[in-house]
C-alpha positions as CSV (number, residue, x, y, z in Angstrom):
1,X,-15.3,-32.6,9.0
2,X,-12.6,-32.2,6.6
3,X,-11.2,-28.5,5.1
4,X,-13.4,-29.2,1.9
5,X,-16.5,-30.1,3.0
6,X,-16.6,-26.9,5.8
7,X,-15.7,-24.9,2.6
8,X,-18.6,-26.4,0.4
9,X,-20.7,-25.8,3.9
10,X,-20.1,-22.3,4.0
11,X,-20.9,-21.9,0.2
12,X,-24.3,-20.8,0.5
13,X,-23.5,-18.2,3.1
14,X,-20.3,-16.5,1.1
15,X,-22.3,-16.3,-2.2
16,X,-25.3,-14.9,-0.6
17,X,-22.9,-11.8,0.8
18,X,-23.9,-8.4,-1.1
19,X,-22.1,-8.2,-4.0
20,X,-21.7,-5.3,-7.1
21,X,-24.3,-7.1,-9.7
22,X,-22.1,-8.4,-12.9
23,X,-22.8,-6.7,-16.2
24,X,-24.5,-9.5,-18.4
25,X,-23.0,-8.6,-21.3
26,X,-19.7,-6.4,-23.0
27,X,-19.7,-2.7,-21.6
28,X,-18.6,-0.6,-23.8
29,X,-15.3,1.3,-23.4
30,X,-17.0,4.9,-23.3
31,X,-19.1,3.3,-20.0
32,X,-16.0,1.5,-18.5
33,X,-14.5,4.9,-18.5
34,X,-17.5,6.9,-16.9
35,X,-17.8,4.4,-14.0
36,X,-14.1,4.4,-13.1
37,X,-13.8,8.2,-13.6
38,X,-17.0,8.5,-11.3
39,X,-15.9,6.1,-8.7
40,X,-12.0,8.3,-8.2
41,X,-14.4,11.0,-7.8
42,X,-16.4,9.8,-5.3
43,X,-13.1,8.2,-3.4
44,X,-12.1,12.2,-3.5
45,X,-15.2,13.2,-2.0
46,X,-15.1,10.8,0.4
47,X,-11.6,11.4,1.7
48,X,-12.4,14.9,2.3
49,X,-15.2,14.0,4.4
50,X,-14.3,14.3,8.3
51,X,-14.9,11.5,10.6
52,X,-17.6,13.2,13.4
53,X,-16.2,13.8,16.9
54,X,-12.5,12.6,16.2
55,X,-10.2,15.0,18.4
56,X,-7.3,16.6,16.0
57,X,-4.5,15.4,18.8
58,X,-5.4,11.6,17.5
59,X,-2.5,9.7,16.2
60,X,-2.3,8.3,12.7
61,X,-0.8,4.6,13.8
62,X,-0.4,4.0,9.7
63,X,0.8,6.9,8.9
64,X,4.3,5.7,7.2
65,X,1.8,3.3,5.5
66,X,-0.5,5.9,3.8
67,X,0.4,6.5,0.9
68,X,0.3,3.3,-0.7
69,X,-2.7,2.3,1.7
70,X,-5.1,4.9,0.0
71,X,-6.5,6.1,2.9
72,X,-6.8,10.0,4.5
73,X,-6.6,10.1,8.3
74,X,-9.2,11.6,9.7
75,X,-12.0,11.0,6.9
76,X,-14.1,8.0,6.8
77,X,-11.2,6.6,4.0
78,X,-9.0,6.1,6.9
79,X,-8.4,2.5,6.4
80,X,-8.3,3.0,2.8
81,X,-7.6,-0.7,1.4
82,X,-6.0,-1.7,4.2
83,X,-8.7,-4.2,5.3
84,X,-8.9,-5.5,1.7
85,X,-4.9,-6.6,1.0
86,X,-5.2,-7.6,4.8
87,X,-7.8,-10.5,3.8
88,X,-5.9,-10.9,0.7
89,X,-2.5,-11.6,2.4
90,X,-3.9,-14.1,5.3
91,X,-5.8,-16.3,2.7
92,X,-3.0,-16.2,0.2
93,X,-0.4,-17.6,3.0
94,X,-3.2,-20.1,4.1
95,X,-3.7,-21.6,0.6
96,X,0.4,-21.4,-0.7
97,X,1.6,-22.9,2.9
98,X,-1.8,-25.9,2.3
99,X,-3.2,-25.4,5.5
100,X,-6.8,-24.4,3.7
101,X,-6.5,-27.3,0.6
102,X,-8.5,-25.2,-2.1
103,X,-8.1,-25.9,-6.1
104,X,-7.8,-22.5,-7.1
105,X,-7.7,-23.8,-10.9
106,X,-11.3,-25.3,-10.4
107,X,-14.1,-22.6,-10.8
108,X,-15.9,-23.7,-8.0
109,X,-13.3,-23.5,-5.0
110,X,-11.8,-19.9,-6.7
111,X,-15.5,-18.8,-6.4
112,X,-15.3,-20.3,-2.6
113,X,-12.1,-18.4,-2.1
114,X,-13.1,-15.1,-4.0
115,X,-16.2,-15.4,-1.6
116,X,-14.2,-16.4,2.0
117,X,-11.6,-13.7,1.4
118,X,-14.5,-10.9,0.6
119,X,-16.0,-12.1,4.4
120,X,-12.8,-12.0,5.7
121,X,-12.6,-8.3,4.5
122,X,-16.0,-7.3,6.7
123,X,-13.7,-9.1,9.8
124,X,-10.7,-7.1,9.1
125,X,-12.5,-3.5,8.9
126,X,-13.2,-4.9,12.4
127,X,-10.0,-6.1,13.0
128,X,-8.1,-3.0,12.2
129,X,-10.6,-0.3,13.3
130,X,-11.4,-1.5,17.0
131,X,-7.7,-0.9,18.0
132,X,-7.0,2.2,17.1
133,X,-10.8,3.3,18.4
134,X,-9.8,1.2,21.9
135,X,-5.9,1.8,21.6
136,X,-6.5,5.8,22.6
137,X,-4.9,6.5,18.6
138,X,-8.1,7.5,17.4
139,X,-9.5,10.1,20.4
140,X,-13.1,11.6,20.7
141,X,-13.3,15.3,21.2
142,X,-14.1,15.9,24.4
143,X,-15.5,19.9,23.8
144,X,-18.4,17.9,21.6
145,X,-19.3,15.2,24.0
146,X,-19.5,18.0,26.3
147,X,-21.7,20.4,24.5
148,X,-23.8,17.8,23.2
149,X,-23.9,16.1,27.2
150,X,-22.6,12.8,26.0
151,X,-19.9,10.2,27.0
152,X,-16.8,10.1,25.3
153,X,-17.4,6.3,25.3
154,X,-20.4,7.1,22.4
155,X,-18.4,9.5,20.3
156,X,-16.0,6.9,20.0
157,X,-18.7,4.3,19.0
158,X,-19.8,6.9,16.6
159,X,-16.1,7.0,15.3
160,X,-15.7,3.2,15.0
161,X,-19.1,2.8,13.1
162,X,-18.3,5.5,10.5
163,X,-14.7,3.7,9.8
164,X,-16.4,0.5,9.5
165,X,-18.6,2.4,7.1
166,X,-16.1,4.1,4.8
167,X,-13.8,0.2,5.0
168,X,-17.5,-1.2,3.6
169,X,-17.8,1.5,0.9
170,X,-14.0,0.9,-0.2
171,X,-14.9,-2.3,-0.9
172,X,-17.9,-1.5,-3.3
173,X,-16.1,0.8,-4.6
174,X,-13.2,-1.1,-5.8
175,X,-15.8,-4.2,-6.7
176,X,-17.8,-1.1,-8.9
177,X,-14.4,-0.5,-10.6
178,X,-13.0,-4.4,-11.0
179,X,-16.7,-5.3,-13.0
180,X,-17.7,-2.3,-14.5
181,X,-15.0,0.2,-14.8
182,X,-10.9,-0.5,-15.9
183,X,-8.6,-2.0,-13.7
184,X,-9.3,-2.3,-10.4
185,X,-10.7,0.0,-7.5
186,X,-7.5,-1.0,-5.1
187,X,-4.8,0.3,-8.3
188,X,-7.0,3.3,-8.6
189,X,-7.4,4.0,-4.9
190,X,-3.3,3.6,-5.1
191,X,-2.7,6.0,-7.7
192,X,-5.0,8.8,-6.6
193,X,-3.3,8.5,-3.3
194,X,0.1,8.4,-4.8
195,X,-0.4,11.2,-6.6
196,X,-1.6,13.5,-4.5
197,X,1.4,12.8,-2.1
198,X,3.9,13.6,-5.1
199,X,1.8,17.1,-5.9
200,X,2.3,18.0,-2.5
201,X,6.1,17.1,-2.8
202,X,5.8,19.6,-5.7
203,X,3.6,22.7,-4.2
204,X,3.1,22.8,-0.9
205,X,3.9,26.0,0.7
206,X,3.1,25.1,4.3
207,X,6.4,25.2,6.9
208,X,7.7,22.0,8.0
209,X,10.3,21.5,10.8
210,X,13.0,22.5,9.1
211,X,11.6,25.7,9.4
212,X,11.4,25.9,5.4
213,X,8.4,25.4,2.7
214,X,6.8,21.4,2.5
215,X,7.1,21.4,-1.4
216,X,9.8,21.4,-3.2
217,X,9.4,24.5,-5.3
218,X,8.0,26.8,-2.7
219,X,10.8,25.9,-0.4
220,X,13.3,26.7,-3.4
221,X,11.8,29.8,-3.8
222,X,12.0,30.6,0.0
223,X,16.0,29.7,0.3
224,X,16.8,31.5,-2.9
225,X,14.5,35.0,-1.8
226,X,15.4,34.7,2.1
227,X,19.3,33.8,1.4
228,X,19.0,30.7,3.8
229,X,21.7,28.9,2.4
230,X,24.9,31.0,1.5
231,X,26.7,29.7,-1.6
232,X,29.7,29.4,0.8
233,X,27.9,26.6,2.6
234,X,27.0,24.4,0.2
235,X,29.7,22.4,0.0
236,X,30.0,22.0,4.0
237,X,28.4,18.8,5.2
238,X,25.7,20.2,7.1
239,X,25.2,22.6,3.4
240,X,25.4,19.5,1.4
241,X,22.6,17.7,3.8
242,X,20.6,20.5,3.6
243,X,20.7,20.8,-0.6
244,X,19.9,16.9,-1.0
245,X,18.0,15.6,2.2
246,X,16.1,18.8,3.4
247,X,16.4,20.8,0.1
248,X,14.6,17.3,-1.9
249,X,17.1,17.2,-4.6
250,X,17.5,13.6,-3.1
251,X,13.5,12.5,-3.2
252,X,13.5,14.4,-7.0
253,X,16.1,12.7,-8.5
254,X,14.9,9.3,-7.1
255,X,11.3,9.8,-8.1
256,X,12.5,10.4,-11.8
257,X,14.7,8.0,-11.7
258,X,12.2,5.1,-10.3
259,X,9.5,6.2,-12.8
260,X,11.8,6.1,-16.1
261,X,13.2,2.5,-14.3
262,X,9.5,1.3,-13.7
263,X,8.7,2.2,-17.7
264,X,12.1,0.5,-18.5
265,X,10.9,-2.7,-16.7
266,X,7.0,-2.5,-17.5
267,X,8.2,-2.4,-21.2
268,X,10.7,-5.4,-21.1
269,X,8.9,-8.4,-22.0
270,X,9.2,-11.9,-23.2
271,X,6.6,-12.8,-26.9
272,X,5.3,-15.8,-27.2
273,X,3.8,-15.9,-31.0
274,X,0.5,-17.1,-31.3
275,X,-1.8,-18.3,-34.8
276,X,-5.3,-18.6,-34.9
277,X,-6.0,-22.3,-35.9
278,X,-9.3,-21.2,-38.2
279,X,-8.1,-17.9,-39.6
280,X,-5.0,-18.6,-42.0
281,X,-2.3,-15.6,-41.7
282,X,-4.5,-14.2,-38.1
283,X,-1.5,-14.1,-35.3
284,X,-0.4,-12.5,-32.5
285,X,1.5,-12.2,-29.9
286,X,1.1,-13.4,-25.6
287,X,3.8,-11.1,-23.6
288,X,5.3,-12.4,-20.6
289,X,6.6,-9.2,-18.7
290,X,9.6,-9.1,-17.1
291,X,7.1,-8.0,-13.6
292,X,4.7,-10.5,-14.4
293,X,3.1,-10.7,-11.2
294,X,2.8,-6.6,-11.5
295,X,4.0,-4.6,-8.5
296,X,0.5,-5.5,-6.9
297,X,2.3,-8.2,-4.7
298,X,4.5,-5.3,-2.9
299,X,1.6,-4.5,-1.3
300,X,1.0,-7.5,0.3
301,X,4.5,-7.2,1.7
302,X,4.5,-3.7,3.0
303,X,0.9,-4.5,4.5
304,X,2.2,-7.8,6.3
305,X,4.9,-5.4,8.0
306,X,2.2,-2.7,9.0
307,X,0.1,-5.2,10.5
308,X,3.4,-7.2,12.8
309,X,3.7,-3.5,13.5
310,X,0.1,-2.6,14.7
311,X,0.2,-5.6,16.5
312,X,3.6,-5.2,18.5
313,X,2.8,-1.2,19.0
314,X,-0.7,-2.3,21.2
315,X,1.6,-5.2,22.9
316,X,4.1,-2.7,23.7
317,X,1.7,-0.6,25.1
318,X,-0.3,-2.9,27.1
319,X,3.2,-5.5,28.1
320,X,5.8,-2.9,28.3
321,X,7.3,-0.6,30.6
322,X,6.9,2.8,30.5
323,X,9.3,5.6,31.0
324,X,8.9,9.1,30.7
325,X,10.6,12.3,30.5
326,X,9.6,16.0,29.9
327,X,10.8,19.1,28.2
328,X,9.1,22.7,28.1
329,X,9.2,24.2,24.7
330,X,8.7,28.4,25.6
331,X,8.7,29.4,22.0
332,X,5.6,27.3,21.1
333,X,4.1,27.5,24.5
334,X,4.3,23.5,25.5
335,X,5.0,20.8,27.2
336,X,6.8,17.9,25.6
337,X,6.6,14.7,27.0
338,X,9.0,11.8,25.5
339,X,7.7,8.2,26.5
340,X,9.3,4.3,26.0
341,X,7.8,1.3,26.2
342,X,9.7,-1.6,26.6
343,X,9.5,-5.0,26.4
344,X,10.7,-8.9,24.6
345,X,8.9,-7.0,21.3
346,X,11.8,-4.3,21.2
347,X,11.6,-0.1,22.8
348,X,9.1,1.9,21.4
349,X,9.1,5.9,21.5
350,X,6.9,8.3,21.1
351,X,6.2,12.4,21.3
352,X,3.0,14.0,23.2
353,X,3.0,17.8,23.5
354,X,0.0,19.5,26.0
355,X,-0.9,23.1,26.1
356,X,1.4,24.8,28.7
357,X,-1.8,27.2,29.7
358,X,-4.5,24.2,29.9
359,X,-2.7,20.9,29.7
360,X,-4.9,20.0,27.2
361,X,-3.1,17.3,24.4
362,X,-2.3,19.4,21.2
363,X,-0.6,16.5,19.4
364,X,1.2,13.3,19.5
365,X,3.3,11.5,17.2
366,X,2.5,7.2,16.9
367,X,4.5,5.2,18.9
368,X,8.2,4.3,16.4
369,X,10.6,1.3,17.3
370,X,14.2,2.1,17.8
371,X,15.2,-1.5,19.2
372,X,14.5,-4.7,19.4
373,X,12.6,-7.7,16.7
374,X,10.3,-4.4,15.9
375,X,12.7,-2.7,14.8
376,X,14.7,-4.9,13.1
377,X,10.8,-5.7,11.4
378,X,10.0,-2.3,10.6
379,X,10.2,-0.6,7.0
380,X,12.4,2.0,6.1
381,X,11.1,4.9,4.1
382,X,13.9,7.7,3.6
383,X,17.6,8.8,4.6
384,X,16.5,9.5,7.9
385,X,15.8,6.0,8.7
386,X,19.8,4.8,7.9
387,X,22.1,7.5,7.8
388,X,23.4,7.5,11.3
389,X,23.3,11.6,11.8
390,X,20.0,11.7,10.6
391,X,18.7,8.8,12.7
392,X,19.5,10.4,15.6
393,X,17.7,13.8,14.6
394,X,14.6,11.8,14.0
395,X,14.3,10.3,17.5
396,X,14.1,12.7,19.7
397,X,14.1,12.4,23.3
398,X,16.1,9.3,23.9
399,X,18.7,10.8,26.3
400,X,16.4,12.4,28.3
401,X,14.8,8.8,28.3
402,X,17.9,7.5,29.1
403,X,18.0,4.7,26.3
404,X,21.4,4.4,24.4
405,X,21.2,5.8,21.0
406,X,20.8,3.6,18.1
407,X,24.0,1.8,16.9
408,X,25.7,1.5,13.6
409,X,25.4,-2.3,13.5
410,X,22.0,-1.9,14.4
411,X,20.8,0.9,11.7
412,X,22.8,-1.5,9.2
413,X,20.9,-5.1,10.4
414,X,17.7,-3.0,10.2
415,X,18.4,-2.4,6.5
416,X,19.6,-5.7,5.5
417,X,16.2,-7.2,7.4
418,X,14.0,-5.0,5.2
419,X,16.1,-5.7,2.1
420,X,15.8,-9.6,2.7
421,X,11.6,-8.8,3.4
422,X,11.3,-7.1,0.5
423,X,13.2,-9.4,-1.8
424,X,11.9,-12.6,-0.6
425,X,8.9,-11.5,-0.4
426,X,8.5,-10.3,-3.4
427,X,9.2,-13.4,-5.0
428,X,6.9,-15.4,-2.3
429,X,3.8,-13.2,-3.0
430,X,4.3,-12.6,-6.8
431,X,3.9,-16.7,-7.1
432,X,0.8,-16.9,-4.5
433,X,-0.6,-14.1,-7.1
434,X,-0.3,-15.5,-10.5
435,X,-1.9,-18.9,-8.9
436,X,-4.9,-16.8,-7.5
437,X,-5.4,-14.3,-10.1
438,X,-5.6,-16.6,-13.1
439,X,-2.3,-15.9,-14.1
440,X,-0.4,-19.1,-13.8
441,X,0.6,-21.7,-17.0
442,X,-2.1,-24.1,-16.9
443,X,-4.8,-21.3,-16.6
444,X,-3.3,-19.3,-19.1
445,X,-3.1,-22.5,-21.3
446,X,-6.6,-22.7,-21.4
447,X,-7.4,-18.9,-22.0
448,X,-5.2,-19.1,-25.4
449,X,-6.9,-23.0,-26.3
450,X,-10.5,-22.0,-25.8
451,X,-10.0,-18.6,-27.9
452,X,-9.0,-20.6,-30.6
453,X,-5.2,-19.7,-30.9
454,X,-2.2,-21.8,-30.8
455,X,1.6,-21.9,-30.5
456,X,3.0,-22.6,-34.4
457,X,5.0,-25.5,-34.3
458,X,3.2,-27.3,-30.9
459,X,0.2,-29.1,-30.9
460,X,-3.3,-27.7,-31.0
461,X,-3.7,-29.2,-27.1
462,X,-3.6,-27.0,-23.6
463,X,-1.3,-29.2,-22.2
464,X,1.5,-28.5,-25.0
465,X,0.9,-24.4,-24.5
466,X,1.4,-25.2,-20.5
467,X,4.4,-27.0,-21.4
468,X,5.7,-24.4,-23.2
469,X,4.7,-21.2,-20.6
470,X,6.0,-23.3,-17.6
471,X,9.2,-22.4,-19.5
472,X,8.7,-18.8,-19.2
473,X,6.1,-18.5,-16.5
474,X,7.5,-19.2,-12.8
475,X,11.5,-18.3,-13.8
476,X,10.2,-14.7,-15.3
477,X,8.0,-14.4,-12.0
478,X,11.1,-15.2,-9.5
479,X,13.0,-12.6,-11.7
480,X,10.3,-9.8,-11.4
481,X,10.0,-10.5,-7.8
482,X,13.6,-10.0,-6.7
483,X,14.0,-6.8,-9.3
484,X,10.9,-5.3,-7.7
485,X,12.2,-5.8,-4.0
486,X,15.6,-4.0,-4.8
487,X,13.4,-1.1,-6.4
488,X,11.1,-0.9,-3.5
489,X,14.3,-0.9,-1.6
490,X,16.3,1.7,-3.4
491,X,13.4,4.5,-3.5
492,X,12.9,3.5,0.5
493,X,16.6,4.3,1.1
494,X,17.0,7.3,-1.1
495,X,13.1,9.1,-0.2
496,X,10.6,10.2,-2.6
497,X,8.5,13.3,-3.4
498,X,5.8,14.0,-1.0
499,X,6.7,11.5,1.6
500,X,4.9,8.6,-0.7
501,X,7.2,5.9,0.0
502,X,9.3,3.7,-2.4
503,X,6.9,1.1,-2.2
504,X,3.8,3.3,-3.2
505,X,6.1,5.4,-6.0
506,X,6.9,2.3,-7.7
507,X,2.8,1.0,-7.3
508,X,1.6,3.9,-8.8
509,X,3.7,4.5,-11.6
510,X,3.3,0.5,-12.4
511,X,-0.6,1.0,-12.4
512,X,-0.7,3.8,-14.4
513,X,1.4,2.0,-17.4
514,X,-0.2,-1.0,-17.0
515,X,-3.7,1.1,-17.0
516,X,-2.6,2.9,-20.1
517,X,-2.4,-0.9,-21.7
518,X,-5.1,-1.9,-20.4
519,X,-7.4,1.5,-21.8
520,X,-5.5,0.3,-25.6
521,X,-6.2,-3.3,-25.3
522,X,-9.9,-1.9,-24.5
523,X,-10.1,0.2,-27.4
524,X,-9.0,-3.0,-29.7
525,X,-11.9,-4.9,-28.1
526,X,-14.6,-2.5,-29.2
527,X,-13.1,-2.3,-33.1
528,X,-12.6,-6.2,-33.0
529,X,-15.1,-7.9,-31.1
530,X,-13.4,-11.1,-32.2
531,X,-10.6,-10.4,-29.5
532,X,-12.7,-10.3,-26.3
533,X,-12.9,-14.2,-26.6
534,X,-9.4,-14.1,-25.5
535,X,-10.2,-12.2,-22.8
536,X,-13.1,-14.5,-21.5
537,X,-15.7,-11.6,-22.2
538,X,-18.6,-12.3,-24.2
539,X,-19.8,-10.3,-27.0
């Protein structure tokens, strides 16, 4: 039974799945707008909404990830769209290495594809919830099993069944937005997330560990009142640390700087002109953007990382070997125990602290490579991830572990590994999108022929338009590919507002521009109804 035929046997099955009803006909702009508007609310609601009987000392195993994965710990958005660009990236790799032989330019097999990866989502909520449920990362409270007389074993059923839930209603949601709303759920999701990291960059008054003010204005407002940095120490290198790494000078000026670079980029743009073959003097224009693929594809990279990640963190703990050492903290009142787990994957460490009166676990941080293939393999998200002084600082506990600390060739290999991920994949995944997002020459082609328009000067024929975009098309997607990996990589190194990651700054401000075109082009659809031809709507 060949690839095809098991594909064509599995039809039935993938198109019978539940599925967000298509609108018959053009919905009107105003509508568009009141579904997506109604759907960020409900994503709001929803991530405010506590998962029942999950302990507070359970450990957020994606939590460098968050931002950009538009999920809340501890609400039933906790895997956000995780399970979504998971399904994406495993059938993408599938169909651009040929193992799974599908013509994504016939209707047929992309309705066979759009259907398998949309079953594969369902398997991936599984996938990603059951490990962290199993894993001891996501912890049932043991005071409610208690007064209700259960076993913990049920309140963690409960919790695995409500993520499963919240992973199912993320992908209605974001199917709610993609047919009847503007843009897509998964760029929405995004940006919401996004955003609300960078507000709590801004205006957050709660006290970090640097024993100073979360948000950047509040904890400007607490040096400048409380004197905690003396203009005499500025200039020091612990007072120069302190103004641009803890202060956030750093993460502000990279944040404005990425967003004016992401306009610059968004903007920059290659016009093809186009003439309408039955309308003398009609033209226009088809831009080829220098990010052609969008910044979507980023995603696809960063979430390949988390998962190699998820993965070798549950190998570690179930392979490796573990060490341990302890500390007593008398000004908090606990006990801090460091553990390693080592093994082929690389050394893993991670934080637990227990209640000094009761032993009971008050916190835990998720388990963070410092050696090894994992490490190498692992993303890096601010200053404290390269700067030798501050990589130290951020892992504590490896003395008393006895594990050498991390050396300069090592922090430096780390950051060329995750420059070279980032780049070439980039490029990799922003060509696997254009092919399975309509976005290639030959289906483009076809969208300009069948509305009627033409290149001046070329023959009235799709084949002489493909002709002419496989001239723009594939070098223009290379070039966005590579410019977005060293942006990613840039805002990684320098640190953003808010903690939301280079790779999420740049996704959200990318969406929101491209969303802002998208609510124009709209609004030119409903005052000429001719133009939705182009867009393959009908009228």
């Amino acid at each position: 039974m060949n690839q095809h035929s098991f594909f064509y046997a599995i039809e039935p099955f993938v198109r019978r799945l539940p599925a967000v009803e298509r609108p018959e006909g053009h919905v009107h702009f105003k509508k568009k707008l009141s579904w997506t508007v109604g759907i960020l609310i409900l994503y709001f609601a929803l991530s405010n909404v506590s998962l029942f009987g999950l302990s507070p000392a359970s450990i957020d195993l994606f939590g460098m990830y968050r931002a950009f994965f538009a999920g809340s710990f501890g609400s039933l958005m906790l895997l956000g769209i995780g399970p979504i660009v998971t399904a994406s990236i495993v059938l993408q790799l599938l169909v651009g290495a040929d193992i799974i032989k599908l013509n994504l330019r016939d209707p047929r097999d992309q309705a066979i594809f759009q259907g398998t990866q949309k079953l594969l989502v369902f398997v991936m909520i599984i996938v990603e919830a059951l490990p962290q449920v199993t894993g001891g990362y996501l912890l049932p409270d043991q005071s409610l099993a208690s007064a209700l007389g259960v076993s913990l074993g049920l309140i963690s059923l409960l919790i695995f069944v409500q993520i499963c839930i919240g992973g199912v209603l993320v992908l209605f949601m974001d199917e709610v937005v993609s047919k009847w709303g503007i843009g897509s759920g998964v760029g929405l999701f995004i940006v919401a997330g996004v955003s609300q990291s960078l507000i709590t960059g801004l205006f957050n008054w709660t006290i970090g560990d640097q024993g100073l003010p979360i948000g950047i204005i509040p904890k400007w407002v607490f040096i400048f009142t409380n004197d905690v940095l003396g203009l005499e120490d500025v200039f020091t290198t612990s007072g120069l640390e302190r103004v641009f790494i803890d202060g956030g000078i750093l993460a502000l000026i990279t944040t404005i700087v990425i967003i004016l670079f992401v306009v610059l980029v968004e903007s920059t743009r290659v016009e093809i002109p186009l003439a309408h073959s039955a309308v003398r003097g009609a033209r226009g224009r088809f831009p080829v953007k220098l990010v052609y693929a969008s910044v979507l594809p980023m995603i696809l990279v960063r979430a390949l990382q988390a998962n190699i990640q998820m993965i070798g963190t549950l190998l570690a703990g179930k392979i490796g070997t573990m060490t341990t050492a302890s500390t007593t903290d008398t000004a908090s009142g606990v006990n801090i125990v460091y553990t390693a787990y080592s093994s082929i994957l690389g050394t893993f460490t991670s934080t637990s602290s227990y209640d000094m009166v009761t032993g009971e676990l008050v916190g835990a941080t998720s388990p963070q490579p410092i050696s090894g293939l994992m490490y190498y393999l692992s993303p890096i998200n601010s200053p404290h991830d390269w700067i030798p002084g501050l990589v130290a600082s951020s892992n504590p506990g490896m003395e008393l572990l006895g594990l050498p600390p991390i050396a300069g060739w090592q922090i430096w290999l780390h950051v060329f590994t995750d420059a070279a991920v980032l780049i070439i994949g980039g490029v990799i995944f922003a060509m696997f999108w254009i092919e399975t997002t309509g976005m290639g020459a030959k289906s483009v082609a076809a969208k300009i022929h069948a509305s009627g328009l033409q290149v001046p000067g070329h023959r009235r024929n799709p084949v002489s338009i493909e002709k002419l975009l496989l001239r723009y098309i594939p070098k223009v997607t290379v070039i966005g590919g590579v410019i977005i990996g060293l942006l990613t990589l840039v805002a990684s190194l320098m640190g953003t507002l808010g903690g939301a990651g280079g790779t999420g700054l740049l996704l959200a401000v990318s969406i929101v521009y491209r969303l802002y075109e998208q609510i124009a082009s709209e609004q030119i659809q409903e005052m000429y109804p001719m133009m939705r031809r182009f867009f393959g709507e009908s009228a």
